[in-house]
N, C-alpha and C positions, 0 to 999 in steps of 0.2 A: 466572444466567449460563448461556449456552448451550453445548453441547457440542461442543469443536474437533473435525472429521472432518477428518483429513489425507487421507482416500482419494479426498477430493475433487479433481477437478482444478484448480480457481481455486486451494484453499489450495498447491496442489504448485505451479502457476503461477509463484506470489508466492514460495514459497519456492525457486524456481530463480532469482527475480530478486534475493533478498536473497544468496544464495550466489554469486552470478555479482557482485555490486556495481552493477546494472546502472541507470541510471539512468529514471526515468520522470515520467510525464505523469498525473497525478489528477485529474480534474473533480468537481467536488462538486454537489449540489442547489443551492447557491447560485449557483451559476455560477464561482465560483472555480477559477482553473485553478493548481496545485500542481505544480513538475519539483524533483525530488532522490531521494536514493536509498531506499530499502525499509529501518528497520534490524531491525525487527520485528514480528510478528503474533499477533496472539491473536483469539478465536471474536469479539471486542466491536470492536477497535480495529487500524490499521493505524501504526505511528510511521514517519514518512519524514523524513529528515532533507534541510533544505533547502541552499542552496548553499554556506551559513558554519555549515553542520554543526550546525545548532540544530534540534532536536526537534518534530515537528508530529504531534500525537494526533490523527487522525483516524478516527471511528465508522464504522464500514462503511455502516451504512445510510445515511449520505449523500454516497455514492460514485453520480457517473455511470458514468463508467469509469474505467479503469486500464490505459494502455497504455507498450512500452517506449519512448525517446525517442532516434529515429536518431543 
């Protein structure tokens, strides 16, 4: 497992969207485009909870981006 650095800025990012509730936009490698909210983070995985508030574990590595959603 790899080691969380919160002094990063992406990890501080993600944790200002998970505190704020803020909703977002996820692209994956597959091309799957993912909106609902951040509920947690760790150094492997991202959980975003979708619009009926069900759980999506998503691996960072196969994140395009990660942006907030107007």
């Amino acid at each position: 497992m790899s080691e969380f650095d919160t002094s990063l800025p992406s990890v501080r990012q993600i944790q200002t969207y998970i505190k704020e509730k803020k909703e977002v936009e996820l692209k994956l490698i597959t091309n799957d485009l993912h909106v609902g909210k951040i509920f947690w983070q760790d150094p492997d995985c991202i959980c975003l909870l979708d619009q009926y508030d069900l759980p999506i574990l998503i691996w960072r590595q196969s994140i395009v981006y990660l942006k907030p959603k107007n």
